[in-house]
Biopython code that builds the backbone (N, CA, C, O; Angstrom):
import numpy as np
from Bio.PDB.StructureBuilder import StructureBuilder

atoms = [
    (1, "UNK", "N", (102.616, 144.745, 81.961)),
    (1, "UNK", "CA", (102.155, 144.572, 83.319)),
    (1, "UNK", "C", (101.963, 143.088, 83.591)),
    (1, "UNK", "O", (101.195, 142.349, 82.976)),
    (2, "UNK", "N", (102.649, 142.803, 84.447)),
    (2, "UNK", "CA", (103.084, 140.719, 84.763)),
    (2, "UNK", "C", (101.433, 141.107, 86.091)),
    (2, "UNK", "O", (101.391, 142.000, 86.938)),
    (3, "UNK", "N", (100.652, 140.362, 85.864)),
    (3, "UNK", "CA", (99.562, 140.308, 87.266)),
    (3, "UNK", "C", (99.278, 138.830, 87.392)),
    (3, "UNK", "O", (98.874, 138.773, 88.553)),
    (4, "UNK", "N", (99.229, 137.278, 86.792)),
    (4, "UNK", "CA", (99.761, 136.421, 86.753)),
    (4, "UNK", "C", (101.083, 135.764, 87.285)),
    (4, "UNK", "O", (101.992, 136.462, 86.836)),
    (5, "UNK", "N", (101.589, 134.783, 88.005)),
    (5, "UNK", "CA", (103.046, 134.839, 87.996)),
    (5, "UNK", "C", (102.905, 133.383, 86.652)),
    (5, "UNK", "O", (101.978, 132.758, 86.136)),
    (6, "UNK", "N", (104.578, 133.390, 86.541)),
    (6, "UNK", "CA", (104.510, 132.079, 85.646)),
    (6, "UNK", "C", (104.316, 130.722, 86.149)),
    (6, "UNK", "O", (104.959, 130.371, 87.138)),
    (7, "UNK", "N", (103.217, 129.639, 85.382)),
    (7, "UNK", "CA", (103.072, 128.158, 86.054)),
    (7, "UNK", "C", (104.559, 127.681, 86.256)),
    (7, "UNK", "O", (105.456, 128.121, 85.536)),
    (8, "UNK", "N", (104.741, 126.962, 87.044)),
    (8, "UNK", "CA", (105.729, 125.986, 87.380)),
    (8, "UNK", "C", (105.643, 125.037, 86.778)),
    (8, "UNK", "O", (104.536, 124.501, 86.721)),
    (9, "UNK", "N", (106.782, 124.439, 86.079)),
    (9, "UNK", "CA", (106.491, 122.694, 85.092)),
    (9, "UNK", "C", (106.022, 121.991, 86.206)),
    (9, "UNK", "O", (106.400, 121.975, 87.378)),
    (10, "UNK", "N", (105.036, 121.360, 85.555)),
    (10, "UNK", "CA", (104.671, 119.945, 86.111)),
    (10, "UNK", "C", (105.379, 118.486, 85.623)),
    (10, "UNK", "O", (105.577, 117.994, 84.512)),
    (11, "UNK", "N", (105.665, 118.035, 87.021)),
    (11, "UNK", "CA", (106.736, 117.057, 86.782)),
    (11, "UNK", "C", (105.433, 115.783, 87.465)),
    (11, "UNK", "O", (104.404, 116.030, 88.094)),
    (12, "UNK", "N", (105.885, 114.709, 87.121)),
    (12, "UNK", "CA", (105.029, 113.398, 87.628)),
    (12, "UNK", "C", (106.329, 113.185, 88.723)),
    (12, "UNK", "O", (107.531, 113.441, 88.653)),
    (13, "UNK", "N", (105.570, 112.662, 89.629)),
    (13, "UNK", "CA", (105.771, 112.010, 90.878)),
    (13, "UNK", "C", (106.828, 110.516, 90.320)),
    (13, "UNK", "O", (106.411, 109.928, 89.321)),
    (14, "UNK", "N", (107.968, 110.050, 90.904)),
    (14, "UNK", "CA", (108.408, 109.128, 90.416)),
    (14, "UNK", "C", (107.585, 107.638, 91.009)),
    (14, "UNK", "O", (107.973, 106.523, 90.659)),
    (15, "UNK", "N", (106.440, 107.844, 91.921)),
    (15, "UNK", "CA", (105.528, 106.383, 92.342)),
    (15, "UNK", "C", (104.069, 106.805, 90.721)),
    (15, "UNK", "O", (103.215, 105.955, 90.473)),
    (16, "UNK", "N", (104.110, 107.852, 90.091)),
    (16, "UNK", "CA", (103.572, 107.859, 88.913)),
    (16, "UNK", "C", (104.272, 107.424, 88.008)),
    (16, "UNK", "O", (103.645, 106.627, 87.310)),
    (17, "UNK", "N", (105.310, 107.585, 87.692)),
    (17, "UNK", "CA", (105.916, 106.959, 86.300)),
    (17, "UNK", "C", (106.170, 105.543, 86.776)),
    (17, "UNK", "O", (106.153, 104.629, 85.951)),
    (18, "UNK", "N", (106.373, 105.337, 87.895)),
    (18, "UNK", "CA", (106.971, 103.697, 87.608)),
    (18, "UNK", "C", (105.741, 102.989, 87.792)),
    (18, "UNK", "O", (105.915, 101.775, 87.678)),
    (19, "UNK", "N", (104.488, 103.338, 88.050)),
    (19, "UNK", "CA", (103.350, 102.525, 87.765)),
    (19, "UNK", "C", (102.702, 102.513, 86.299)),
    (19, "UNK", "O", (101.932, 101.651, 85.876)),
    (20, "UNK", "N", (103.246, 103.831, 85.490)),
    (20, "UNK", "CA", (103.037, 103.543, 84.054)),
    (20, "UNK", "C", (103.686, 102.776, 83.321)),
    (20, "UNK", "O", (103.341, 101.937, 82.489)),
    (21, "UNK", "N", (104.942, 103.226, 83.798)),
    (21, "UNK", "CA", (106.146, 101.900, 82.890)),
    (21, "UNK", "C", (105.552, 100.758, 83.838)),
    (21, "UNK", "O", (106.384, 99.948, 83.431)),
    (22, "UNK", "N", (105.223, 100.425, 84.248)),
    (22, "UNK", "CA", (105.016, 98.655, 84.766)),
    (22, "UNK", "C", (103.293, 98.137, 84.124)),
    (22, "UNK", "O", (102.938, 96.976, 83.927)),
    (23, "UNK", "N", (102.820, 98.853, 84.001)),
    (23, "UNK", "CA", (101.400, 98.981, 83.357)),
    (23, "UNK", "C", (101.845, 98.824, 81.974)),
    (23, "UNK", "O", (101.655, 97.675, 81.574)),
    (24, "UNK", "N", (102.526, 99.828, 80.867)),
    (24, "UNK", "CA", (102.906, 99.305, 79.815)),
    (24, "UNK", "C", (103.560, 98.554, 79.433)),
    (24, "UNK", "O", (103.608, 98.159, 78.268)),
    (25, "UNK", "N", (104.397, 98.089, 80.614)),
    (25, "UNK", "CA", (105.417, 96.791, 79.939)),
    (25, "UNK", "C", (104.632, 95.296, 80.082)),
    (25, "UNK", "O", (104.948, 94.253, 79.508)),
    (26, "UNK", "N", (103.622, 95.492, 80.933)),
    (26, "UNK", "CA", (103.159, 94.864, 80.924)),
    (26, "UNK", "C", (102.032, 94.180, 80.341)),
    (26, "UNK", "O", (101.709, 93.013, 80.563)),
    (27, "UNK", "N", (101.262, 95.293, 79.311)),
    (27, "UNK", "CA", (100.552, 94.907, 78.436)),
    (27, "UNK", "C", (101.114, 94.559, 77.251)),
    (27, "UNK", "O", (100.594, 93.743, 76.489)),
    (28, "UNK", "N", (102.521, 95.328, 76.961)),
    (28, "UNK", "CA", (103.515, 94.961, 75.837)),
    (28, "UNK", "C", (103.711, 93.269, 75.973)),
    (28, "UNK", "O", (103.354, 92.431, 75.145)),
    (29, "UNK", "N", (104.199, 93.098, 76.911)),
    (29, "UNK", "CA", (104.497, 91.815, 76.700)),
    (29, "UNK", "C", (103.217, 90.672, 76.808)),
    (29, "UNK", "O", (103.428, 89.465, 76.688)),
    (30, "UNK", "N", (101.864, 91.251, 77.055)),
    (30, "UNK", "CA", (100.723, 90.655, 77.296)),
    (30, "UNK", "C", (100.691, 89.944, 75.777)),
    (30, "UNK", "O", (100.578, 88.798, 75.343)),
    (31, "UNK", "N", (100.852, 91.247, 75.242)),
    (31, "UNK", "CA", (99.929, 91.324, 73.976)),
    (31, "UNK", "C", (101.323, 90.456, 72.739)),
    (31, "UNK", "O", (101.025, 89.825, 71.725)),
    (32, "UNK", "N", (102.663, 90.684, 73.214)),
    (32, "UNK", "CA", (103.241, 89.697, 72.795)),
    (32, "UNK", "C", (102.989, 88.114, 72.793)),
    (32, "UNK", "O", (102.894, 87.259, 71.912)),
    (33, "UNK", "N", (102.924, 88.124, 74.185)),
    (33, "UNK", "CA", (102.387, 86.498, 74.004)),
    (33, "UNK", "C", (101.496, 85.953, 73.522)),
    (33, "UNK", "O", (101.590, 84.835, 73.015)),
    (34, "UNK", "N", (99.719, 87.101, 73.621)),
    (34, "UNK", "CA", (98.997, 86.821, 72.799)),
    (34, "UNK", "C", (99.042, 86.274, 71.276)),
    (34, "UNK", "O", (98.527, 85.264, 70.796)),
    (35, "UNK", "N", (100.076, 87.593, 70.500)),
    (35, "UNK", "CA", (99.941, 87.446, 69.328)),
    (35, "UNK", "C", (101.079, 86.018, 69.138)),
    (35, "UNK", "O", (100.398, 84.993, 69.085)),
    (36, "UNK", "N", (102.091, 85.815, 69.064)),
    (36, "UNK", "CA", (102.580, 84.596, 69.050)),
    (36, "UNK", "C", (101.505, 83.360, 69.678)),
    (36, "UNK", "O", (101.541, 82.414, 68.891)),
    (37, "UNK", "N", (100.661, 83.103, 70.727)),
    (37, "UNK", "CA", (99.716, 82.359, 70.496)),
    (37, "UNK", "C", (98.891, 82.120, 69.617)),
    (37, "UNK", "O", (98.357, 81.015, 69.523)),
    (38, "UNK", "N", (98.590, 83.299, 68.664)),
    (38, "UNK", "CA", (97.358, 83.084, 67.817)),
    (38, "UNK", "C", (98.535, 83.054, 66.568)),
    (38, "UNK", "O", (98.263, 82.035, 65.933)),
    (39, "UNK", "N", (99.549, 83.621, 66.024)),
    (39, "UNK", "CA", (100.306, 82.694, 65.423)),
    (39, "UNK", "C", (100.774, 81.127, 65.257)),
    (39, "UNK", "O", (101.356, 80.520, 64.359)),
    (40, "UNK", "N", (100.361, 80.836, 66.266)),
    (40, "UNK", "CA", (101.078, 79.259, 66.318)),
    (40, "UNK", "C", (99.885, 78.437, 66.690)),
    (40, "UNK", "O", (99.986, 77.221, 66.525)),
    (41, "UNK", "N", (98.420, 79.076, 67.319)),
    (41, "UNK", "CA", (97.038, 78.761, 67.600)),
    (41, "UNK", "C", (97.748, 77.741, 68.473)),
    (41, "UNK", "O", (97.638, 76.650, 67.913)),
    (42, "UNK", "N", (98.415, 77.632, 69.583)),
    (42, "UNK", "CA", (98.138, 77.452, 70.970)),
    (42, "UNK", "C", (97.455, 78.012, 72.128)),
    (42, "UNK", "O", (97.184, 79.213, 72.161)),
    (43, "UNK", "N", (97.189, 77.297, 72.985)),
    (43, "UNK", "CA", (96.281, 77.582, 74.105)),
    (43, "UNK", "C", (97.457, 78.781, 74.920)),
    (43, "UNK", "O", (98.682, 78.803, 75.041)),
    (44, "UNK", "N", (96.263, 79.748, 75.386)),
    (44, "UNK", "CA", (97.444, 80.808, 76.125)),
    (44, "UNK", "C", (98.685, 80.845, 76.672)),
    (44, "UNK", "O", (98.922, 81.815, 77.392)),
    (45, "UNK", "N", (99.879, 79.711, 76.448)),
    (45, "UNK", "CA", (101.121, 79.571, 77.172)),
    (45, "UNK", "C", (101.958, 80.155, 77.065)),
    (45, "UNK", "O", (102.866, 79.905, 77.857)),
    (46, "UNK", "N", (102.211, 81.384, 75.947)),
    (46, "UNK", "CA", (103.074, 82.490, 76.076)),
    (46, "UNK", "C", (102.612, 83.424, 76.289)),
    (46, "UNK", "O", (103.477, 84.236, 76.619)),
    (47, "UNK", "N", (100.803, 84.190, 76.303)),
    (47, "UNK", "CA", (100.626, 84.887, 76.798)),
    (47, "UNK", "C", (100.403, 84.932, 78.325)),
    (47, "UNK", "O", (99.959, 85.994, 78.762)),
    (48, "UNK", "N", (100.675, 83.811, 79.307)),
    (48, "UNK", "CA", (100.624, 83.730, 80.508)),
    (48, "UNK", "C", (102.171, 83.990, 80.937)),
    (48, "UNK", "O", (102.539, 84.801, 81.787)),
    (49, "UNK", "N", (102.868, 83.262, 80.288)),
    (49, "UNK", "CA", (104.765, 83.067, 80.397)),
    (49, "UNK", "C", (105.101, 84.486, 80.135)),
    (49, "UNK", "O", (106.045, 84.947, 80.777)),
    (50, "UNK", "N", (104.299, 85.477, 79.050)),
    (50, "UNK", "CA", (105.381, 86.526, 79.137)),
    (50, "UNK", "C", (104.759, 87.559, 80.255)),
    (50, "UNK", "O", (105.458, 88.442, 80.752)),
    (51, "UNK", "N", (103.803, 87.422, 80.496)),
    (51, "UNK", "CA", (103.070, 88.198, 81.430)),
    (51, "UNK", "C", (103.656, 88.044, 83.021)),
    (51, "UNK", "O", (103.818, 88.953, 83.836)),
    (52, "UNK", "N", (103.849, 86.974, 83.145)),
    (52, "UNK", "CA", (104.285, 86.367, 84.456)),
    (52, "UNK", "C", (105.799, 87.242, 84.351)),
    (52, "UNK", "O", (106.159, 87.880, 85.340)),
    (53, "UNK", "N", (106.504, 87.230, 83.318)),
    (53, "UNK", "CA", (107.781, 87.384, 82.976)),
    (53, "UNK", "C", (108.133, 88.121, 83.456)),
    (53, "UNK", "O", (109.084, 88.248, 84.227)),
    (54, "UNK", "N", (106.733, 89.362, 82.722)),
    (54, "UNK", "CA", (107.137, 91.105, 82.809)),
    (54, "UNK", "C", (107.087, 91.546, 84.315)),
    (54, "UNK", "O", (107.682, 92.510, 84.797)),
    (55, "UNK", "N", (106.254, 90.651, 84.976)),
    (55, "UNK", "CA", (105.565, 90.921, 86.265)),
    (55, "UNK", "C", (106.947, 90.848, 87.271)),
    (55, "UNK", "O", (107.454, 91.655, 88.050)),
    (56, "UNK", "N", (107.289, 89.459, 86.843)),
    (56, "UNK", "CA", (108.553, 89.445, 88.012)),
    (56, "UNK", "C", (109.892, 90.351, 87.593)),
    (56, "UNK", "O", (110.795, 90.548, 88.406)),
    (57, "UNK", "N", (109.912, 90.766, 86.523)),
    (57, "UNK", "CA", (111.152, 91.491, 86.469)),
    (57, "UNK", "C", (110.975, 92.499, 86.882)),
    (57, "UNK", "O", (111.788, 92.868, 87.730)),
    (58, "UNK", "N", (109.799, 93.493, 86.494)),
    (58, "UNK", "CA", (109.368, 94.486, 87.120)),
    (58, "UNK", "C", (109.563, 94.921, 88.167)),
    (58, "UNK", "O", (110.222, 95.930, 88.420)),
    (59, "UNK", "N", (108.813, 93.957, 89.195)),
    (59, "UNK", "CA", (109.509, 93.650, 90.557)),
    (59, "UNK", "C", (110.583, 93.557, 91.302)),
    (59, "UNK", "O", (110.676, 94.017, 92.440)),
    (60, "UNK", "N", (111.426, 92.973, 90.716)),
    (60, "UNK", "CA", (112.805, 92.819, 90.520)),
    (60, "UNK", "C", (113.478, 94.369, 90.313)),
    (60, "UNK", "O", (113.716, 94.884, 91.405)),
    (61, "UNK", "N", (113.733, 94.977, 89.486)),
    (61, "UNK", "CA", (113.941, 96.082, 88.801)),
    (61, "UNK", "C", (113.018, 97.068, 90.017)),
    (61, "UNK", "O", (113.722, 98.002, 90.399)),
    (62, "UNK", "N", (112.039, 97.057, 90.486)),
    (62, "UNK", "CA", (111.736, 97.939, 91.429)),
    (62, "UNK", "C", (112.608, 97.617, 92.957)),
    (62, "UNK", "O", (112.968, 98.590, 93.619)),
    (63, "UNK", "N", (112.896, 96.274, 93.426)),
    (63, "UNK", "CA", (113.381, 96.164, 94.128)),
    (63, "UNK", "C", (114.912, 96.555, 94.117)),
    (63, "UNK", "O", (115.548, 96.784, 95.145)),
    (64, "UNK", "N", (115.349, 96.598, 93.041)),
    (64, "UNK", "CA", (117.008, 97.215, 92.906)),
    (64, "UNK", "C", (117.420, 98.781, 93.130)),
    (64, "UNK", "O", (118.351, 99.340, 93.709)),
    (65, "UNK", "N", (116.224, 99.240, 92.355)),
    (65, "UNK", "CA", (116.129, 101.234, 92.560)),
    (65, "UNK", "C", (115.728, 101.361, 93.604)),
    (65, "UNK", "O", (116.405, 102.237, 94.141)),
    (66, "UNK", "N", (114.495, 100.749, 94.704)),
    (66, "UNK", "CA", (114.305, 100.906, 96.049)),
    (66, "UNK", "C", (115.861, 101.008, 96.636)),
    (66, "UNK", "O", (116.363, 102.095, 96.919)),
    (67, "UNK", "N", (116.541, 99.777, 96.779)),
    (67, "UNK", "CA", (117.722, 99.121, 97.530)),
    (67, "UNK", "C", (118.748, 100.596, 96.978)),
    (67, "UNK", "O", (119.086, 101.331, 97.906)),
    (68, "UNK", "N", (119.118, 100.922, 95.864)),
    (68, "UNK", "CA", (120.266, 101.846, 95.444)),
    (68, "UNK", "C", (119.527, 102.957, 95.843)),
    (68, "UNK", "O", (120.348, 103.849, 96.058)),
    (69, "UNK", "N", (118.324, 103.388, 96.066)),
    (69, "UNK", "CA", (117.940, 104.737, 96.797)),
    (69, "UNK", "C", (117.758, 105.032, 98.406)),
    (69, "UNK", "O", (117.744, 106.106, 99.007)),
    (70, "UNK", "N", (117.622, 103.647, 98.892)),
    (70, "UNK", "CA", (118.011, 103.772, 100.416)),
    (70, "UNK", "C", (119.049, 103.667, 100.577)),
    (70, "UNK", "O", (119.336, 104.138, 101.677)),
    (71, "UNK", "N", (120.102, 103.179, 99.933)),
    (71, "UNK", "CA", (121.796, 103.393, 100.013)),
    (71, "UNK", "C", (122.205, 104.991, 99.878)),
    (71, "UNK", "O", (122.756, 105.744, 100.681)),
    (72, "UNK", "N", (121.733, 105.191, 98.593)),
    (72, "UNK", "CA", (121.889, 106.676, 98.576)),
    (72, "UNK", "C", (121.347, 107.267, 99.787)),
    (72, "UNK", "O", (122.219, 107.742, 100.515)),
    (73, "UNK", "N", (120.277, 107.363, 100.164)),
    (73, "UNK", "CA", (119.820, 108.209, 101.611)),
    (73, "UNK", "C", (120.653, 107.886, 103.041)),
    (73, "UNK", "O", (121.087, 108.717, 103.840)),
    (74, "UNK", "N", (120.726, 106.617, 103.101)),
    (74, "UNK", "CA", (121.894, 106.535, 104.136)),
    (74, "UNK", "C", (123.174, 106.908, 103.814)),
    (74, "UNK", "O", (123.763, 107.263, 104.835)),
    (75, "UNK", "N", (123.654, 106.959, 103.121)),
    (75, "UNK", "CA", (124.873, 107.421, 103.242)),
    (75, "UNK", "C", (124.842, 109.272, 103.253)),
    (75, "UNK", "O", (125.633, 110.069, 103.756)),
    (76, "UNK", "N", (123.598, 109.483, 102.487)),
    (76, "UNK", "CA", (123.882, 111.172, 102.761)),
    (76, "UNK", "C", (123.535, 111.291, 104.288)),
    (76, "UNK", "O", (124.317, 112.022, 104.896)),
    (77, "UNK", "N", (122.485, 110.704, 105.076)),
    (77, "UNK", "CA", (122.804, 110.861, 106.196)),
    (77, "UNK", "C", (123.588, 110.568, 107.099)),
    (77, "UNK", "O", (123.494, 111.079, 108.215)),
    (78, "UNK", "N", (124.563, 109.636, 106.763)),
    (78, "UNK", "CA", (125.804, 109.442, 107.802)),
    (78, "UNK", "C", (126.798, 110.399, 107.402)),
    (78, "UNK", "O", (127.681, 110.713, 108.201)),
    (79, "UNK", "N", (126.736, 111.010, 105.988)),
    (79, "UNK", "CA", (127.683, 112.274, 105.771)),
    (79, "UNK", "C", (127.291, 113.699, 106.536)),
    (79, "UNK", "O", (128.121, 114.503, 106.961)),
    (80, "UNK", "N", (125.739, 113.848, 106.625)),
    (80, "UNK", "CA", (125.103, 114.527, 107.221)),
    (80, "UNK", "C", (125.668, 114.578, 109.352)),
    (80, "UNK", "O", (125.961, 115.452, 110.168)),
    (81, "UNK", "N", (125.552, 113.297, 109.342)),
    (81, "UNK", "CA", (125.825, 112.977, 111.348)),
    (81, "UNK", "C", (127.282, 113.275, 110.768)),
    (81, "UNK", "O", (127.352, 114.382, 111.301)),
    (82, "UNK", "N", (128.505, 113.163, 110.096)),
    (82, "UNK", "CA", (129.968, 113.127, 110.513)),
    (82, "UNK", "C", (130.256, 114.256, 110.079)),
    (82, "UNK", "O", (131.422, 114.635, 110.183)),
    (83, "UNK", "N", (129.406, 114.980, 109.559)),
    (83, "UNK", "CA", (129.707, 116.634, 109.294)),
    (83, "UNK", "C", (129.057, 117.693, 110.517)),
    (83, "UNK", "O", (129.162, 118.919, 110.541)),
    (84, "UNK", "N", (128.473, 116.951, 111.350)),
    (84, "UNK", "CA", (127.699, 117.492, 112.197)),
    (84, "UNK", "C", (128.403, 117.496, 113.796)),
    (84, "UNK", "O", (128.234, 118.355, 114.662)),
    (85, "UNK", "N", (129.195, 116.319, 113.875)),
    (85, "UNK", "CA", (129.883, 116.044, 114.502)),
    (85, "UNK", "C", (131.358, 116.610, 114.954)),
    (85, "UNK", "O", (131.856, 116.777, 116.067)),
    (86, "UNK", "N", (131.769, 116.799, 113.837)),
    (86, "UNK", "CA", (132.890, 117.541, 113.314)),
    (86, "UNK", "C", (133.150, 119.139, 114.214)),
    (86, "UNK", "O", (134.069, 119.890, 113.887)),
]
sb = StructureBuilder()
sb.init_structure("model")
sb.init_model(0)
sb.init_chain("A")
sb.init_seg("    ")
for serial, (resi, resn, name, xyz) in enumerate(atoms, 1):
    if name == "N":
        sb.init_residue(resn, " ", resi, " ")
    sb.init_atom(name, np.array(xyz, "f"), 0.0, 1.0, " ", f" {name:<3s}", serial, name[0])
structure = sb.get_structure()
């Protein structure tokens, strides 16, 4: 006797994963620069340089999947208007 139905997978939101991957890449490379600072016992200049690094590529890299996913949406909607048209 089914009186339950079955859960549905839970999937993360893709504005959730890309704030985790940018959160971990960004402590990755925090903690890179750190430790090469305290290897070489300089004042924080690679843990600022790689931090800055991760930050702008990140950015970068978000701005490219934005740009190739509004391409993708426009074009399904101009396939959408010339099929409609038709």
């Amino acid at each position: 006797m089914k009186l339950l139905p079955k859960p549905k997978p839970v999937s993360l939101d893709s504005g959730v994963s890309q704030g985790i991957e940018m959160a971990v890449g960004l402590v990755v490379f925090f903690l890179m620069g750190w430790g090469i600072d305290a290897l070489l016992g300089t004042v924080p200049v690679f843990m600022i340089t790689f931090t800055v690094f991760a930050m702008v590529g990140q950015f970068v890299k978000m701005y490219f999947i934005y740009s190739r996913d509004m391409r993708h949406l426009e074009e399904q909607r101009a396939e959408m208007l010339r099929g409609g048209q038709q």
